[in-house]
C-alpha positions as CSV (number, residue, x, y, z in Angstrom):
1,X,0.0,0.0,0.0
2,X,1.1,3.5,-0.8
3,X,1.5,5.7,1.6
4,X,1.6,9.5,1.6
5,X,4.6,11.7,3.2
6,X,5.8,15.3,3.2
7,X,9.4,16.2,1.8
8,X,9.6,19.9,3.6
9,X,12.8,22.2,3.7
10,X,12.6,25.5,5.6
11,X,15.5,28.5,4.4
12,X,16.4,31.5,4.3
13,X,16.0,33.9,1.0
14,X,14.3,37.3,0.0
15,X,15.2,38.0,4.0
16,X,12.1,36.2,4.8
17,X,11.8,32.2,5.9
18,X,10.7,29.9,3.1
19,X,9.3,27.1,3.4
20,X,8.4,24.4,0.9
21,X,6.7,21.1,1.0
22,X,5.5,18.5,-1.2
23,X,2.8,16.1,-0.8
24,X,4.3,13.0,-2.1
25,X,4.1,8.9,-2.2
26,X,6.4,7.5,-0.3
27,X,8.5,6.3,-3.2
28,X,8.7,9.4,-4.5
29,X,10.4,11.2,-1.4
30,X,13.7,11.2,-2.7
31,X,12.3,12.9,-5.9
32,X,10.9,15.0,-3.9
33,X,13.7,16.0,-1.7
34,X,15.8,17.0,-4.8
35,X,12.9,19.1,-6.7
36,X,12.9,21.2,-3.4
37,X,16.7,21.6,-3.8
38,X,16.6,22.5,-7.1
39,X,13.4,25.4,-5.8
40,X,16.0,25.9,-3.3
41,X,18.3,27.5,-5.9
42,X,15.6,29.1,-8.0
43,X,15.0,31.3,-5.1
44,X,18.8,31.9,-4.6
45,X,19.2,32.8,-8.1
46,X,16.4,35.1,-8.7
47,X,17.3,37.4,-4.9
48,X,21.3,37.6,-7.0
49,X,19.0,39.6,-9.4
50,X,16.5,41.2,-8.0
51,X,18.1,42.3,-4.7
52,X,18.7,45.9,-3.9
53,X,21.2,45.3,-0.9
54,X,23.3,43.2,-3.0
55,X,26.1,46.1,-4.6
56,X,26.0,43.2,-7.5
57,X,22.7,41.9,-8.4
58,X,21.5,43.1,-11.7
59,X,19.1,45.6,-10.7
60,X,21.7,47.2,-8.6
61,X,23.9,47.5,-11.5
62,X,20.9,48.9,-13.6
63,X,20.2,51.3,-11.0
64,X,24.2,52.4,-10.9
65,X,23.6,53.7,-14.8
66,X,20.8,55.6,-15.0
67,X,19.6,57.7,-18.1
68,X,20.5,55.3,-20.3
69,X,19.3,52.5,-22.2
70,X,20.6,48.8,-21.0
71,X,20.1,45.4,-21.8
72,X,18.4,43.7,-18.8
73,X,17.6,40.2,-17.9
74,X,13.8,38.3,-19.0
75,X,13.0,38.6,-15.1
76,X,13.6,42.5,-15.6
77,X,11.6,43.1,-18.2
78,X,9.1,41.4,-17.3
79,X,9.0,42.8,-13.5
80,X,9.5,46.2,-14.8
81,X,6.0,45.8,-17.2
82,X,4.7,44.7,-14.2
83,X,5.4,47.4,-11.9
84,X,4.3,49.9,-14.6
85,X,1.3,47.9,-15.0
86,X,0.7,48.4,-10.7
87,X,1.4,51.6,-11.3
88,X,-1.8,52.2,-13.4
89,X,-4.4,50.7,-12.0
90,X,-3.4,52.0,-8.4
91,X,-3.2,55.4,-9.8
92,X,0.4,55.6,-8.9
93,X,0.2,54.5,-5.3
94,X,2.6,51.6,-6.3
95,X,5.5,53.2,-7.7
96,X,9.0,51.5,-7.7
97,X,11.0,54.8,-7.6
98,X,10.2,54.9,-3.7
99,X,13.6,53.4,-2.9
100,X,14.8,57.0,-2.6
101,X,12.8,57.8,0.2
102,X,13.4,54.0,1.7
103,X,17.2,54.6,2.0
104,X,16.7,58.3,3.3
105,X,14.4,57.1,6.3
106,X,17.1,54.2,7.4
107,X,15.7,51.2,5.3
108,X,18.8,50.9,3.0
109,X,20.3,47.6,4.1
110,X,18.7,44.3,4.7
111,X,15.8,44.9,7.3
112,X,17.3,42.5,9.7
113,X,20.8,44.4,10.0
114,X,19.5,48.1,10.2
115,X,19.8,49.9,13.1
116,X,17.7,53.0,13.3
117,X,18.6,54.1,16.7
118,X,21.7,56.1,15.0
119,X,20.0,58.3,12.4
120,X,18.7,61.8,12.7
121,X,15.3,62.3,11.9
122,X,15.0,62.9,7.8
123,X,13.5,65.8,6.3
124,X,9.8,66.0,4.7
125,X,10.3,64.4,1.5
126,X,8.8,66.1,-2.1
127,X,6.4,63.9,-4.1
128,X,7.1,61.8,-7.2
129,X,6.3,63.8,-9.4
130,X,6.4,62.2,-13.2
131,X,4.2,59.8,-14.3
132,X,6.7,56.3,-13.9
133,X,6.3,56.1,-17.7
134,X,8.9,59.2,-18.0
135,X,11.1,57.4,-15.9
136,X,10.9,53.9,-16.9
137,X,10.7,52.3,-20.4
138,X,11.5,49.1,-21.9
139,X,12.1,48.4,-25.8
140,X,13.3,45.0,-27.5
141,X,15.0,43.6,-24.2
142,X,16.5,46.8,-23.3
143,X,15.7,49.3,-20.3
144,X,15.7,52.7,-19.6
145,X,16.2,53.7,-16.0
146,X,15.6,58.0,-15.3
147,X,16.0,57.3,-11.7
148,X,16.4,54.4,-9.6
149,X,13.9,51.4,-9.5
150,X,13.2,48.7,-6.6
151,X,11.0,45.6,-8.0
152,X,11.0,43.9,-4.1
153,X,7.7,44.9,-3.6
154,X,6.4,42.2,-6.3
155,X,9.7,40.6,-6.7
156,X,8.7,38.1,-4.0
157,X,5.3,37.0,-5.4
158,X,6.9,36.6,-8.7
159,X,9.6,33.9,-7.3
160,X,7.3,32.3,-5.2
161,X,5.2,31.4,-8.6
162,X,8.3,30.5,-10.7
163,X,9.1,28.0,-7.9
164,X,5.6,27.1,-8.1
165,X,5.6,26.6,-12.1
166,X,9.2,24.3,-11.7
167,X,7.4,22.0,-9.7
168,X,4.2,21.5,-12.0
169,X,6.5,21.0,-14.8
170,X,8.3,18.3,-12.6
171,X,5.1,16.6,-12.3
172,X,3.8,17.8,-8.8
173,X,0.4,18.5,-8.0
174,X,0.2,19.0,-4.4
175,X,2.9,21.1,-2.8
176,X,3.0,24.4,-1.4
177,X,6.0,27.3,-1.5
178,X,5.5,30.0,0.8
179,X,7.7,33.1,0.8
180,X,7.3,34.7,4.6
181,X,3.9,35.1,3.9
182,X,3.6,35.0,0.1
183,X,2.2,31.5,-1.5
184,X,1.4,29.7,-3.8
185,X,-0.8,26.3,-2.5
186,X,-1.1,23.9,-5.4
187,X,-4.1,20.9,-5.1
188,X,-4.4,19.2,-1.6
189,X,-2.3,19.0,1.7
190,X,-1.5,15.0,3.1
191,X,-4.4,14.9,4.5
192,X,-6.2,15.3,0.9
193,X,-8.0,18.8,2.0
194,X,-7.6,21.9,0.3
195,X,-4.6,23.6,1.9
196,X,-5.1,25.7,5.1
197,X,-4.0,29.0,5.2
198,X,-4.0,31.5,8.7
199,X,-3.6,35.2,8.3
200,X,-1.3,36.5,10.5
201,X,-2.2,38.6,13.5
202,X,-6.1,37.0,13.2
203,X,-6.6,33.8,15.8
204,X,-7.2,30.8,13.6
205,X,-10.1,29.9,15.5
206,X,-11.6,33.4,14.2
207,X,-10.5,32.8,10.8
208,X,-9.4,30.3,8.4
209,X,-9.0,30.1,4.3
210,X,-8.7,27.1,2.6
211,X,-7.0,27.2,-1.3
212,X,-6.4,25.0,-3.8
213,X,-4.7,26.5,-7.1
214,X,-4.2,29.6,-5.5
215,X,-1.6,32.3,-4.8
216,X,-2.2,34.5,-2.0
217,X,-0.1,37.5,-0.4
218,X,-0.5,39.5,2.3
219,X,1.1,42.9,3.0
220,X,1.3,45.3,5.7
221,X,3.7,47.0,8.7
222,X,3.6,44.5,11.2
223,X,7.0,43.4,10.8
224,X,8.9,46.4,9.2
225,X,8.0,49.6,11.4
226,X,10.7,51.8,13.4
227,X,10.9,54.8,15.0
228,X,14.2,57.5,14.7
229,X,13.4,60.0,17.3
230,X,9.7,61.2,17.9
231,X,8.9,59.9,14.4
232,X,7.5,56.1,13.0
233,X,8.0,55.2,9.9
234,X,7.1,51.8,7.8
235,X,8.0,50.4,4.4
236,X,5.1,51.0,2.5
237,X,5.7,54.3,1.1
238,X,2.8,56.1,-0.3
239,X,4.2,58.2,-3.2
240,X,1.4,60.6,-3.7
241,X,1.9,61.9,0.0
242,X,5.4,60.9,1.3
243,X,5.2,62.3,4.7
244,X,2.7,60.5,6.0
245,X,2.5,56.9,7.3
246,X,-0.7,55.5,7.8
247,X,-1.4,53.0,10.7
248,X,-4.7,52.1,10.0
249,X,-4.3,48.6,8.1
250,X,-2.0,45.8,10.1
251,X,-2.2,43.9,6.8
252,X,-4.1,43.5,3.5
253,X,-3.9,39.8,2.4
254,X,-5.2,39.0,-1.6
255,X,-6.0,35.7,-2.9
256,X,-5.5,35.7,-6.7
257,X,-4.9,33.1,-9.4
258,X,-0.9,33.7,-8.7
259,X,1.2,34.9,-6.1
260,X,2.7,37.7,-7.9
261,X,-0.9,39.5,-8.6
262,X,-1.4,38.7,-5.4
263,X,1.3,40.3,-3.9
264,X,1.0,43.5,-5.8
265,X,-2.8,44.3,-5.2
266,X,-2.4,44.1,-1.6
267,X,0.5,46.4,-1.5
268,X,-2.2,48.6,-3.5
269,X,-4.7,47.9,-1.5
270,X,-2.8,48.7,2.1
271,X,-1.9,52.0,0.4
272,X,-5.4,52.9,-0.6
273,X,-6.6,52.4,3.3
274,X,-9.4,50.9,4.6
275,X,-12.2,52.3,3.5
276,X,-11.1,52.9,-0.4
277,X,-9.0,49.9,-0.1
278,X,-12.2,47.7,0.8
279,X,-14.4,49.7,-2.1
280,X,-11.9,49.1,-4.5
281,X,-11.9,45.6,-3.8
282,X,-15.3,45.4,-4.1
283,X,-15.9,47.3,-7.0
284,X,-12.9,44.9,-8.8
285,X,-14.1,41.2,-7.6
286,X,-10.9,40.9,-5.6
287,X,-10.5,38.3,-3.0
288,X,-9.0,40.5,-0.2
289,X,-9.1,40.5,3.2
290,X,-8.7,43.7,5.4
291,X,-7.4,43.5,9.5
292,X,-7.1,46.7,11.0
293,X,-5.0,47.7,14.3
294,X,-8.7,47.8,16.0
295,X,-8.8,44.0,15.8
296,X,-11.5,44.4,12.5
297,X,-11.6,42.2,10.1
298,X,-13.2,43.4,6.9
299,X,-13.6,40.6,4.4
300,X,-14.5,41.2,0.8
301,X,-17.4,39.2,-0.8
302,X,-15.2,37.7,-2.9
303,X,-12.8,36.0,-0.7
304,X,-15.7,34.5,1.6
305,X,-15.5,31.6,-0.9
306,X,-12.1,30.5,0.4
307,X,-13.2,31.1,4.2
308,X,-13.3,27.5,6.2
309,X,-17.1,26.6,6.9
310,X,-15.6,25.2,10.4
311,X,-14.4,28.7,11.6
């Protein structure tokens, strides 16, 4: 009789914890075990491109060279249609060229290694003024850079799904890759249910998804806020008004055919706030789910699909 087992592996990349597992037979566990390797390096790969802390990942040699036109990687391209394309439809709330204001308000290094308690308290900041289409443009596998770009903010969904893609094409159909957070939960856990998924900061007994298929995200300031004298600050820059750092949203989680269009609506949607965040959501059928510092939950009608009957 064939029996069913988990091959799991828990890392470090993206300066998050990943963790992948795959539902497998049990003579398939050593199959298993190397696939995961193999996702392993995927995500290794990708953060040599995409990071901004690394003085020699591509984007950081992009970003070294602006005003002109460069030849960039597939994973550029496509990360830089991508942010354009956020851009857009968010009405410029997600906006890569915020790495400026990142670095000037102490997040210029990997989170984890910061230390905010030496810096003086920044300056108001202007706002992004152009449209990002002044300042970034691709053309036949080239890119065009007017001022310095950071893809992390959709960087991580985007891994998370190529990881997820490598393991269909090896044959899998139940695993799940999740990126601190970010993931992708492909068919059924060992127990043959749809995979179940907690949001962070809400009691599981209050609230429970179940996926199958699915990417989901979730974004917020739980775990990347600081203070430098009398003032907070958090990661998620809004671009439209620089100075001010909303606490109203803990997090914003999105559930969406992929991780990466996951990822990038929440960010949007954590920007937008609660109330335009949650109207917006409605208005675009978009599985989201809203927890506020209050304790609220807000939960679109869209994602009540995935919510567990039990809870």
């Amino acid at each position: 009789m064939k029996t069913t087992t988990v091959a799991r592996s828990d890392f470090q990349a993206l300066g998050t914890e990943i963790c992948v597992q795959i539902v497998a037979k049990n003579e398939k566990t050593n199959n298993a075990a190397e696939d995961i390797l193999k996702v392993k390096s995927i995500f290794s790969n990708k953060q040599k491109i995409f990071c901004r802390f690394n003085p020699e990942s591509e984007l950081s040699k992009l970003n070294k060279n602006i005003g002109a036109w460069q030849k960039a990687s597939p994973d550029i391209i496509y990360l830089a249609a991508r942010a354009l394309f956020y851009n857009k439809i968010s009405g410029g709330l997600y906006d890569p060229r915020v790495i400026e204001i990142l670095e000037k308000i102490g997040y210029g290094k990997d989170f984890r290694k910061a230390d905010f308690s030496k810096m003086k308290t920044p300056a108001d900041f202007d706002k992004i003024g152009k449209d990002l289409i002044n300042d970034l443009k691709i053309k036949e596998g080239k890119i065009f850079f007017a001022r310095r770009m950071d893809f992390s903010g959709i960087a991580k969904g985007y891994i998370t799904d190529r990881a997820a893609k490598f393991l269909k094409l090896r044959g899998w159909k139940n695993f799940l890759v999740d990126s601190g957070g970010d993931m992708f939960a492909a068919g059924k856990n060992a127990k043959g249910e749809k995979w179940r998924i907690e949001i962070e900061g809400v009691p599981k007994e209050r609230l429970m998804l179940e996926l199958s298929d699915k990417g989901i995200a979730t974004s917020g300031i739980s775990r990347k806020k600081w203070q430098i004298g009398e003032k907070k600050f958090h990661h998620l820059v809004n671009p439209k008004n620089p100075n001010k750092f909303s606490y109203e949203l803990r997090t914003v989680s999105v559930i969406e055919k992929n991780t990466e269009n996951a990822d990038g609506q929440a960010k949007v949607l954590v920007l937008m706030g609660k109330e335009k965040g949650f109207q917006f959501a409605e208005k675009n059928n978009i599985a989201a789910i809203f927890f506020d510092y209050k304790g609220n939950v807000l939960i679109s009608p869209e994602a009540k699909k995935y919510i567990l009957k039990e809870n």
